[in-house]
FIMARKOL-638639 format. One line per field, with one value per atom (N, C-alpha, C): residue in one letter; residue number from 0; y, x, z. Coordinates in steps of 0.05 Angstrom, whole numbers, plus 5000, padded with zeros to 4 digits. Atoms other than C-alpha are relative to their C-alpha. Layout:
BEGIN
aa = c(A_...)
i = c(NUM_...)
c2 = c(Y_...)
c1 = c(X_...)
c3 = c(Z_...)
This chain:
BEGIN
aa = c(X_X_X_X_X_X_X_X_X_X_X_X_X_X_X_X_X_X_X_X_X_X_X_X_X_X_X_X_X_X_X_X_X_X_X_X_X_X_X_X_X_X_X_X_X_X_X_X_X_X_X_X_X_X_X_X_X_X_X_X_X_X_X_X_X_X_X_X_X_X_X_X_X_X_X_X_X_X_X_X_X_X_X_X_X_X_X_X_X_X_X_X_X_X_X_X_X_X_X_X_X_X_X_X_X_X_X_X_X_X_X_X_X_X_X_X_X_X_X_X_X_X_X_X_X_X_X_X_X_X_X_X_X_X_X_X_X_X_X_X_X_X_X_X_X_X_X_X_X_X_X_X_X_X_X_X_X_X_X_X_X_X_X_X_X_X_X_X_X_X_X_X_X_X_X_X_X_X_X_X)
i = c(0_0_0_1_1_1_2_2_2_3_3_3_4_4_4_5_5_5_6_6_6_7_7_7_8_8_8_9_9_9_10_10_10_11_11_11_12_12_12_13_13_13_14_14_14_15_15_15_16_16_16_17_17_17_18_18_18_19_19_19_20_20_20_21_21_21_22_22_22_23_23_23_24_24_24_25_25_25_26_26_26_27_27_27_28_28_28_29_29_29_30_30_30_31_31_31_32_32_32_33_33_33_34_34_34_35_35_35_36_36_36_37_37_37_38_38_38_39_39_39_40_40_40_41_41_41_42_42_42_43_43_43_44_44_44_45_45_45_46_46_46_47_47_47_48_48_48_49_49_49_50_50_50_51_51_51_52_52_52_53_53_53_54_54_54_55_55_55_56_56_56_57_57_57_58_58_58_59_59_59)
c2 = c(4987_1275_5024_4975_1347_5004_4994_1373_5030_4963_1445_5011_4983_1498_5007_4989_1518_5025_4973_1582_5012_4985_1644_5016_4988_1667_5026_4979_1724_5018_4987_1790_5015_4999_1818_5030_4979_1885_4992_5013_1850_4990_5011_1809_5028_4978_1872_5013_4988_1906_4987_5008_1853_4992_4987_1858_5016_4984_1921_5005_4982_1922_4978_5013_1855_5015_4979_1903_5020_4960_1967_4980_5008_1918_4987_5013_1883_5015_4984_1949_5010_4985_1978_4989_5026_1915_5001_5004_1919_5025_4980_1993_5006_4988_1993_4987_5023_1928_5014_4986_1969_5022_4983_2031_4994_5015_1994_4995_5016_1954_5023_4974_2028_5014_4988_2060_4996_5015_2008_4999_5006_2001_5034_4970_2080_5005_4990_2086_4981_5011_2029_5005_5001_2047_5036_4965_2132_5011_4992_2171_5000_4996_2159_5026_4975_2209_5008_4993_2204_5001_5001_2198_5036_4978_2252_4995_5012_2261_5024_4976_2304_5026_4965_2366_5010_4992_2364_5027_4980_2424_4985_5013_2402_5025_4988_2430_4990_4997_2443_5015)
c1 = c(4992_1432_4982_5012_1415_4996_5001_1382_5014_4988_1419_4970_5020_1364_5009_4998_1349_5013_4993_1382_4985_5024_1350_4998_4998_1322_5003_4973_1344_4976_5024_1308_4989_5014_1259_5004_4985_1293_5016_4988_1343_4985_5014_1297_4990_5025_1255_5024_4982_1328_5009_5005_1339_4979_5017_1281_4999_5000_1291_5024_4987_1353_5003_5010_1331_4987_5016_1275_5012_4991_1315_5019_4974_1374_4979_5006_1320_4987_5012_1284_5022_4975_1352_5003_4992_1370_4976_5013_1303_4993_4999_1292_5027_4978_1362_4994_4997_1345_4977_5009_1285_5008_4988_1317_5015_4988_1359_5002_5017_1320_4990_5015_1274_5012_4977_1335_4997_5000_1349_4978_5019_1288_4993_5017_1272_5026_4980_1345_4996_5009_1324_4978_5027_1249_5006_4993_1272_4974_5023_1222_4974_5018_1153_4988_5005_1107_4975_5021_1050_5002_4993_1096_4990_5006_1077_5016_4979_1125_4980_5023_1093_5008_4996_1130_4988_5003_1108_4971_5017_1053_4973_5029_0983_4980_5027_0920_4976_5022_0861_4976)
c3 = c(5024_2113_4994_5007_2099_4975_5025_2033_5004_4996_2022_4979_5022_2001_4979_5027_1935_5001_5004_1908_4999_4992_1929_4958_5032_1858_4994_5010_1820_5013_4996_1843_4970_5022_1800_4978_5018_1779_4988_5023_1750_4985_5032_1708_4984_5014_1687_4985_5016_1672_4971_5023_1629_4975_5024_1591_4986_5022_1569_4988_5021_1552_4969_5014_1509_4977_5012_1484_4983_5011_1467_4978_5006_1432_4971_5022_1383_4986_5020_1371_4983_5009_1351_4980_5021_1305_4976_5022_1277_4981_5010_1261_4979_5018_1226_4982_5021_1188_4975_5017_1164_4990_5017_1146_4983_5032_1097_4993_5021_1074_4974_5011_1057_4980_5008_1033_4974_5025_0984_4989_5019_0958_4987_5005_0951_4978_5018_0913_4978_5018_0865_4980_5012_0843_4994_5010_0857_5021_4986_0899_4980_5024_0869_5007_5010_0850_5020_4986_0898_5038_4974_0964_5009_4978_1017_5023_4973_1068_5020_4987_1132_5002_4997_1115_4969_5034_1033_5001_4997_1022_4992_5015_1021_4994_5018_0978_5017_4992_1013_4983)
């Protein structure tokens, strides 16, 4: 009675491909989840008064 070999396992570019596209799919999900979260909260409270964005003019 013969054992049949194991399956040859997956190669390792495929895993790595799916990692990123894992990666890219949860940054996507999570960057939107915070932008509208941000959104909402900036259209609720209103822009406050001591925000600096990096184009606002600064005093030296």
């Amino acid at each position: 009675m013969c054992i049949p070999p194991p399956p040859p396992p997956p190669p390792r570019l495929f895993l790595f491909g799916g990692y990123l596209i894992t990666g890219a799919v949860y940054r996507f999900f999570i960057l939107a989840f915070v932008n509208s979260f941000t959104s909402l909260v900036r259209r609720f409270r209103g822009p406050s008064q001591n925000y600096r964005s990096s184009y606002s003019p600064v005093d030296f």
